[in-house]
N, C-alpha and C positions, 0 to 999 in steps of 0.2 A: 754260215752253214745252216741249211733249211731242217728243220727237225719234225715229224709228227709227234704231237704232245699225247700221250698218253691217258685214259679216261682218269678222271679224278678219281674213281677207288683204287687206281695202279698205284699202289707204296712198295712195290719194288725198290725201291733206290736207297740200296744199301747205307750209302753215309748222310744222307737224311734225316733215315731213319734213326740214326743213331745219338743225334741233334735233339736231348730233351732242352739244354740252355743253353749259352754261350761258352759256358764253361768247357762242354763237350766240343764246342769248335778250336779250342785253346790246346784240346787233348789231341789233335790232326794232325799230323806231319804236313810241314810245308807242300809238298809233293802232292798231296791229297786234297788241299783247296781249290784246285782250279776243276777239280773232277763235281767237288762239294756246288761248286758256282753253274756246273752245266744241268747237276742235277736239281738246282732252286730253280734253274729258266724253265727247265722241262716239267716242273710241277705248276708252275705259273702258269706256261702255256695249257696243261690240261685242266687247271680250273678256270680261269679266265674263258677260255675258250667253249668251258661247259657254261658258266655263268655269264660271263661278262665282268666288267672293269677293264681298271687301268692297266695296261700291259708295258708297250715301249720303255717307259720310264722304268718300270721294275727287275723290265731285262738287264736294259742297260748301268743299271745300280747296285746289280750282285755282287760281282768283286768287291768293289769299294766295301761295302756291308760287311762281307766276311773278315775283310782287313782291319775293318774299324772294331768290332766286335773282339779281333785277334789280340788287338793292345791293348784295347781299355776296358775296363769292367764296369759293366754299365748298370749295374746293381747298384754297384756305388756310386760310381761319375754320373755326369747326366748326358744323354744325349737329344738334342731337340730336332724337329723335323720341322723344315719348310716345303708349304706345296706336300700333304701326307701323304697325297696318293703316292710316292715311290719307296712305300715303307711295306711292301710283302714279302723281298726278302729278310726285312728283320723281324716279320713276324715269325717266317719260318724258322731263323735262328732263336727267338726267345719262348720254345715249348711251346708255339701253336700250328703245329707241323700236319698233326693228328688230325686237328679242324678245321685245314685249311679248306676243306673241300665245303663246309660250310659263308664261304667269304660273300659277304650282300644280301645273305639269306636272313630273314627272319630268324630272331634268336640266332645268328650265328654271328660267325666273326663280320668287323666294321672292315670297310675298305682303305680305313684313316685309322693313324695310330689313335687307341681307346683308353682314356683310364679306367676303364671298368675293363679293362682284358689281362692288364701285364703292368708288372713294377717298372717295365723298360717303357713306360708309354708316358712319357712327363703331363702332355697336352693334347686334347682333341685338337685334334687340328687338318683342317683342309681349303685356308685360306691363302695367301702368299705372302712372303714379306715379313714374319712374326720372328721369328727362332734367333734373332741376331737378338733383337730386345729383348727379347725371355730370357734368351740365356747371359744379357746384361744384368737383369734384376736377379737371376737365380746369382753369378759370381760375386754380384757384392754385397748380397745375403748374407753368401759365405766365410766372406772377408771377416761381415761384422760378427757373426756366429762361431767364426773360429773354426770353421767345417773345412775338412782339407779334402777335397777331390778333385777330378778335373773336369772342365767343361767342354763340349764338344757340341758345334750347330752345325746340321748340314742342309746347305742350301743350293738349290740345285732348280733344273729345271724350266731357266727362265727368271726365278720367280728372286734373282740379285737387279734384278731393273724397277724392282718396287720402292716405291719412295721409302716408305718403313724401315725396308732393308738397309738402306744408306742412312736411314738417321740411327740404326741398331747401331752400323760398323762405325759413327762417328763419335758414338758413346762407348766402344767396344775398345777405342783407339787410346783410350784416357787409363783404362786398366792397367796397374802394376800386379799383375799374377797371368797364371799360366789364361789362356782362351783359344780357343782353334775353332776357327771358320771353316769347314771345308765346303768349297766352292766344286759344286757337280755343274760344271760344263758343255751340254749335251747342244749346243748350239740350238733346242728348242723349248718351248714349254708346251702349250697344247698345238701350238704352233708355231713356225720358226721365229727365235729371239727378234725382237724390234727395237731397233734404235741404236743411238751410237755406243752408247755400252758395247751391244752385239758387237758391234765392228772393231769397237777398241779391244776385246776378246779376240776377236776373230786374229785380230793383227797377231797377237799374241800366239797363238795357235800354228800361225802360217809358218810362222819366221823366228828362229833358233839364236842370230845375230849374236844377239848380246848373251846367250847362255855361253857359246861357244869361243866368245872372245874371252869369257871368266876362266872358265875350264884350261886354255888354252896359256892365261897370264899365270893361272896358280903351278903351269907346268914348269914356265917359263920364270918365273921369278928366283925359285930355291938356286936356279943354275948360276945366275947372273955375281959378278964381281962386287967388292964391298963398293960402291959408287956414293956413300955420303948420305944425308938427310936430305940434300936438295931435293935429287934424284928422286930419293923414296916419293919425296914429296909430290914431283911434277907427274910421276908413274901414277899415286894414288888420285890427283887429283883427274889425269887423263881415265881414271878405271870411273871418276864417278861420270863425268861426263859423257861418256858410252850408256853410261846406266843410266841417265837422265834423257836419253837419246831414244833408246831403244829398249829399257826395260819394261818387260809386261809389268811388273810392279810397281813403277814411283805412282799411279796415281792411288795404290792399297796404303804403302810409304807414308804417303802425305796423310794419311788418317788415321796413323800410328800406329799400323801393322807390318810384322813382317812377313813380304809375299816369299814365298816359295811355289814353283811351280815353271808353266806348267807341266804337269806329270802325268803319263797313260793312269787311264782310269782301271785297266784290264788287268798290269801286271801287278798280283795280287802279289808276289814277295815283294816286288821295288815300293809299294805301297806299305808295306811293314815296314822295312827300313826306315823310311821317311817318319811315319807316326811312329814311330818307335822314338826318333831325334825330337821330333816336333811335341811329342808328351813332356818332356822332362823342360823346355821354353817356360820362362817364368814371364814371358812379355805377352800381347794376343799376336796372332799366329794367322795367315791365311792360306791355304793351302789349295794350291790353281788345279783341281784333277777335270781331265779333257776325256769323254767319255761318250762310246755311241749310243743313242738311244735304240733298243729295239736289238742288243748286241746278241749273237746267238744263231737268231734269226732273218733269211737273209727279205725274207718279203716285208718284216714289217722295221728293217731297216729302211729299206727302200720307198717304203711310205710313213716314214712317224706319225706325222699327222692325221691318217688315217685310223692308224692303230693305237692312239693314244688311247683311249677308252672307249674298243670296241662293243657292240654287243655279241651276245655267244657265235663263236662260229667254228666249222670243220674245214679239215683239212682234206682232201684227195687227189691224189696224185698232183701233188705238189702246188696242188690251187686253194687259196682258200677264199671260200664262202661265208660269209656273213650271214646270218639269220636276222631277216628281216622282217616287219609287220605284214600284212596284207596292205593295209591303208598308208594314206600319204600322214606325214608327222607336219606337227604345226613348224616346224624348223624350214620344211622346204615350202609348207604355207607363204610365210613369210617371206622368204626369199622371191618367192614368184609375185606376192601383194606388190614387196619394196621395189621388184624391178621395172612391175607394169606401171607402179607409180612414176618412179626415178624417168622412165620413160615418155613420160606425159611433160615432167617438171624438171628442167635442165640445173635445178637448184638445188636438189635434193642429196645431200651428200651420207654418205655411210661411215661411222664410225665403230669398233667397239676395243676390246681391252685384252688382248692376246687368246681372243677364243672366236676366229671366221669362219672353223668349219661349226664349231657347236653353234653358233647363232644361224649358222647359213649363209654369211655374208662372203664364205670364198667363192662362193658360184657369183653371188653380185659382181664380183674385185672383179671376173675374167671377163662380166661381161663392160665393167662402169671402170676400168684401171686405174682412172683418172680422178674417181670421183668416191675410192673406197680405202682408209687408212684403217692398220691395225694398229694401236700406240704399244700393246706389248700390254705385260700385268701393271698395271698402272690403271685403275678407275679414277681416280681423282681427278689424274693428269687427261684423261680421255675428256671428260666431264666439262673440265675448263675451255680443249681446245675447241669443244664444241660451242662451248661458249662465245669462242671468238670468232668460231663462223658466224654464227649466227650476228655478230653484233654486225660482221661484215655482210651481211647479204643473203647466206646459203640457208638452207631448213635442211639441220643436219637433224639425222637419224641415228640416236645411240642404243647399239645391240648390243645387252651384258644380261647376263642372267640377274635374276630375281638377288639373289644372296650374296652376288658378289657387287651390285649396285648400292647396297648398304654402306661400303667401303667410301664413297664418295659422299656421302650424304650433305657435310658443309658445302664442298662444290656445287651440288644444285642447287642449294640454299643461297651461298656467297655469290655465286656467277653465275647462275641462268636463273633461280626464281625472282632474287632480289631486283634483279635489271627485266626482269618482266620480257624475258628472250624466248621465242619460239623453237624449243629444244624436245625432240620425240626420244622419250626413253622406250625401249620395247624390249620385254623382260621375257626372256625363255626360262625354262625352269621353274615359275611361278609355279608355288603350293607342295605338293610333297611331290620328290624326284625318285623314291623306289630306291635301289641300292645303295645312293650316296647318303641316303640317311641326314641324318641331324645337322650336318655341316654344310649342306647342299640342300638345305629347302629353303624354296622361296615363301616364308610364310609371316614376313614383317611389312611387305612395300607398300600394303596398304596405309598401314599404322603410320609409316615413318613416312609418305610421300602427303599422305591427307592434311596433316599438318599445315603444310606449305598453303599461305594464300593465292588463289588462283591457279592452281596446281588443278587441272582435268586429269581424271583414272579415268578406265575405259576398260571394261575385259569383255572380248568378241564369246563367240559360242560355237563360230566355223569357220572357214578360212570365206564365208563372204561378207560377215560380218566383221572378218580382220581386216578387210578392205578397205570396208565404210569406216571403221573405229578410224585405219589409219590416214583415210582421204580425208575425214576431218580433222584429222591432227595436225594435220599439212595446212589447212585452212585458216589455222586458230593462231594467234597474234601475240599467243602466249604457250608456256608448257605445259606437254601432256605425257602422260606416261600408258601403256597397253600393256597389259599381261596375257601370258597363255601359259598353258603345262609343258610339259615332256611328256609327251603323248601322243596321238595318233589321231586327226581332227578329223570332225564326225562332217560327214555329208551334208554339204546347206541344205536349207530347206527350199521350196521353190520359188519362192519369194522373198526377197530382203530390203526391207525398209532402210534406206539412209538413216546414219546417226544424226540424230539433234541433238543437242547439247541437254543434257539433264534431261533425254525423255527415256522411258524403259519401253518394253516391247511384251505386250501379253501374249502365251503361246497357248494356254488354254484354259477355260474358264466354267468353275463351279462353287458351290453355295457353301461349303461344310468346312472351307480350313484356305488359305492363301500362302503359298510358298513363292518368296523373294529368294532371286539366286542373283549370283556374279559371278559375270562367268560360265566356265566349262558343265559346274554342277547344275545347269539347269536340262541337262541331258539326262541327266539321275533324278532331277524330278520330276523331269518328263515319265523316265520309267517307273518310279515312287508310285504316280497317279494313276497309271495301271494297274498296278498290284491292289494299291487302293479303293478300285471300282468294284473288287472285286469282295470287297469288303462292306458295300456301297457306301464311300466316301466319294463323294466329287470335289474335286479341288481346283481353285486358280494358281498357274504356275506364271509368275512374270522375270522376264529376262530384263535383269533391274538397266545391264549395258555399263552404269556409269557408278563410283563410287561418290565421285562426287564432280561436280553438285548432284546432288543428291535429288530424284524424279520427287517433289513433295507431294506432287498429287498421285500417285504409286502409292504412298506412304497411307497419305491420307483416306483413301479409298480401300486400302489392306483393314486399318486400324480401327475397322469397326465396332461397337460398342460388344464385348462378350465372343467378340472374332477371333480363334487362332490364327495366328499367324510362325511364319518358321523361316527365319533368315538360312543362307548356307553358304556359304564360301570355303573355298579351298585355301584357307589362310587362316592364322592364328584368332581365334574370337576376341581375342584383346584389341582392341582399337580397331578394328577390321571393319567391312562391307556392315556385318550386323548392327555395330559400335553406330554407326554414321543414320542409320536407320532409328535406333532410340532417339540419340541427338535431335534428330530432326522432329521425332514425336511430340518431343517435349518443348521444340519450338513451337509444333502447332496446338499446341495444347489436348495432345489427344493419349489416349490410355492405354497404356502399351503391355499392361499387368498380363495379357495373355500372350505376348509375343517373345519365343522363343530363337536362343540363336544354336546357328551347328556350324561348327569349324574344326579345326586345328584346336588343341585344348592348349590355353594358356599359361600353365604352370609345369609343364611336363615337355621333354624334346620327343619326338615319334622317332622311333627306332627305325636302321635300315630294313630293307624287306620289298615286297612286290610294291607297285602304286597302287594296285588294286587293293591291296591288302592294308593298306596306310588307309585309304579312302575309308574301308570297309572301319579300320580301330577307329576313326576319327566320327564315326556316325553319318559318313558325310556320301555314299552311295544309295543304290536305290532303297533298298534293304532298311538302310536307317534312319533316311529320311521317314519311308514311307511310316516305319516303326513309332517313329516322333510324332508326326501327326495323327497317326491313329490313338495313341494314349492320349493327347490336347484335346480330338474331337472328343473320345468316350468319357473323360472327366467331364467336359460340360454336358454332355447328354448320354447318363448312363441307358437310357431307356433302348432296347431292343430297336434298330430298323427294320422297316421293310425289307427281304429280300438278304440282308445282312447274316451272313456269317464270321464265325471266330477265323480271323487268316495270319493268326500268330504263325501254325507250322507252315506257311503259303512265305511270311516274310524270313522266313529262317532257310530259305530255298539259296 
């Protein structure tokens, strides 16, 4: 059923409202949950829909939520989340009803469960795969502590095809005490499930068989004549064999749980029953719930993957709209780089890790079908297989965001750095991503990829410069890896120079301060230098292009004797773009005492909020850059310029 979602100040909804903790959902007559579950979609749809986030997943996770909430008490028990993003209807259930309409804002609520929000919030978390393990280390904690509660993961979304997750449920399997898995089987994650898992599910899903023969023998047995032990015997043994046949369950069985399932994820009473039996289980427990993503609503049913994490959009007359930028985003950049390349070069294969439409790569798949896999949440597993193209012939292309490449990091090391394989990582999301906050910036891949010997960075500054980053990637006899934001790519300039290896590219050049950028920040130094003319400061702004190797003669011609200088990147200042620039200093023996860096601050996570806004805390816009250099210049030469004015309130604009 299609609904218009209501503006996010609408708190009409009676039994919502009424929802300060879980406790108050305990206080609800059965009869009253399913009304409680339409009126959490309808609040979800009007702030999502104001703001933006994760939506499908949270529709489709209501029910489940209120049931799970209805049995156990989560005050005391724990409950862990896999994949966060499908945790807003438990915010709404746990007293943050009031503030939902703040959700990705600045100082407001996280889009991911928060320990800084709620005692129900165990783990930040917005990664895949974790919650099985967590809640191994939290139950035998418990054991040893003598702490008596119950344990509860819910893993959903895709995100049981992660390697993590199977080594969680194999240590899960060994437990003597109460554990419950509950498996949300939405047949998607950002996008539809991949791999034989899926389908081993799916089987499950289709086909009733063996539920119906059990159902069917427990009717039939009570009736039957005293016929002997044999009998019993040759009856129990024909019941396992069925079950070995056809249950969704022996391969959970064989890892020392017991599956129950699968079960409607919707019907909120038959879901109490169930957890109701399944609480009081002193074994671990899995529990198969089959659930639609996007349940509620029929459009973003019919497109999950679209609507997995929309930005803001309206409804009218029963269409809805997306609100979208003016400009083109580096996502569809890329897309159109990878396929004019792929089109030049019959070798070129696409790979990434259950996210085609966020990297861009589902428009690739319709046009290359043949030439473009999604492995599912699985980076490791993506990592390697690219590895073996590569060893066989193909220059594959791995599309994963910035934060969730971290996830692999042995794999480039073990199988594509160590064997010296020509493997293109190309990282969306690099630097701070605006709503998804702390769990979702790419603000480590410098740090963690520089390391690697013979590892090329590369970050463009427009989608013609992602061209060239990536036509040399293609070139190169070894790995490289490209970064760019979540954001809206700026207009080339009219001219663009091929990448050479370790060269930077000057965009404009003056006598009083030298700003090194990577990357997208050299668009903010661009406008830095304006505001700064006006101050009469002239500055050089070089687009450094490459982390490393690192441009030494860039370096060296910045690091003048008494010269400011001001690194910047969109990344963490720990090991990052600035980090690689000292390095280098001090290789060439040159005096780096005035050269300052601006990033991402290294001891603190940057809260959710606008990009703009992130930019703006982080020093690293036009604003702060220009700020920074103006204090560098005026300590070396407090004396008055020519023409120079005070342009403090000019930079506070």
């Amino acid at each position: 059923m299609e609904r218009v979602e209501p503006s996010p100040s609408d708190h009409s909804m009676s039994l919502l409202d009424q929802i300060q903790s879980p406790e108050d959902v305990r206080a609800l007559t059965l009869q009253q949950l399913p009304e409680l579950a339409e009126e959490i979609r309808r609040r979800i749809l009007g702030v999502v829909g104001h703001r933006g986030g994760h939506l499908t997943s949270n529709l489709g996770v209501a029910d489940l939520t209120i049931a799970l909430h209805r049995v156990f008490d989560f005050a005391d028990d724990g409950l862990l989340w896999d994949v966060g993003h499908q945790c807003y209807p438990h915010k709404l259930l746990t007293g943050r009803h009031k503030r939902f309409d703040t959700l990705r804002q600045a100082g407001g609520l996280s889009g991911f469960p928060s320990i800084h929000e709620s005692e129900y919030d165990l783990f930040d978390v917005g990664h895949a795969g974790s919650s099985i393990a967590t809640a191994v280390g939290m139950a035998r904690a418990d054991q040893l502590l003598d702490r008596q509660r119950q344990i509860v993961t819910l893993i959903g979304d895709a995100s049981i095809v992660n390697g993590v997750a199977f080594e969680g449920l194999n240590q899960a399997g060994t437990l003597k005490r109460q554990f419950l898995v509950v498996l949300n089987d939405n047949e998607w994650g950002i996008s539809p499930t991949q791999g034989a898992v899926a389908e081993y599910l799916a089987k499950f899903r289709a086909s009733d068989f063996y539920e119906d023969v059990k159902a069917h023998m427990k009717r039939l047995l009570p009736k039957l004549p005293l016929l002997g032990k044999p009998v019993f015997d040759m009856i129990a043994h024909l019941k396992e064999g069925i079950k070995a046949t056809v249950s969704p369950g022996n391969a959970f069985e064989a890892l020392g749980f017991q599956y129950v399932g699968p079960v409607d994820g919707h019907d909120i009473a038959h879901l109490i029953d169930i957890l109701e039996v399944l609480k009081r289980a002193h074994h671990p427990v899995l529990l198969h719930v089959h659930s639609v993503k996007g349940k509620g609503c029929d459009w973003a049913t019919a497109e999950p993957g679209k609507y997995h994490s929309p930005k803001p959009f309206v409804i009218q007359n029963g269409k809805v709209t997306l609100k979208r930028g003016s400009g083109k985003n580096w996502t569809t950049a890329f897309l159109d780089v990878l396929t004019a390349l792929a089109t030049e070069n019959d070798k070129v294969f696409a790979l990434t890790a259950g996210m085609p439409d966020g990297t861009g790569l589902a428009g690739f798949q319709q046009r290359f079908p043949d030439r473009c896999r999604d492995i599912g949440i699985a980076e490791s597993c993506t990592v390697d297989i690219a590895a073996g193209m590569a060893k066989a012939g193909l220059r594959p292309v791995v599309a994963i965001y910035s934060t969730f490449l971290q996830r692999a990091f042995d794999q480039i090391f073990q199988e594509v750095v160590l064997q010296g394989l020509p493997v293109m990582f190309c990282m969306d999301r690099a630097g701070v991503v605006g709503g998804d906050g702390a769990v979702h910036h790419g603000f480590l891949d410098i740090t963690y990829l520089r390391g690697y010997p013979r590892m090329v960075l590369m970050a463009p500054i427009d989608e013609a410069e992602l061209h060239e980053a990536m036509k040399l990637g293609l070139a190169l006899e070894g790995p490289c890896a490209v970064r760019y934001p979540r954001d809206d790519v700026v207009k080339p300039s009219p001219s663009t120079p091929p990448f050479e290896l370790g060269v930077s590219r000057t965009l404009r050049s003056g006598p009083d301060a030298t700003v090194l950028c990577y990357g997208v920040t050299a668009h903010d130094a661009m406008a830095a230098a304006e505001l700064l003319l006006e101050a009469g400061i002239e500055i050089t702004v070089v687009n450094a292009r490459f982390a490393k190797p690192m441009d030494r003669a860039m370096v060296a011609n910045a690091l003048k004797p008494g010269h400011p200088v001001v690194t910047v990147e969109d990344h963490s200042v720990s090991g990052g773009f600035g980090s690689a620039v000292l390095e280098t200093a001090q290789e060439l023996g040159l005096d780096a005492s005035r050269l300052v860096r601006l990033g991402m601050p290294a001891d603190r996570f940057v809260a959710h909020g606008s990009r703009a806004g992130q930019l703006a805390e982080c020093g690293i816009d036009a604003t702060g850059i220009a700020s920074k250099v103006q204090s560098l210049v005026e300590a070396q030469d407090p004396k008055p310029r020519a023409a120079e004015r005070d342009t403090r309130s000019l930079l506070k604009r």
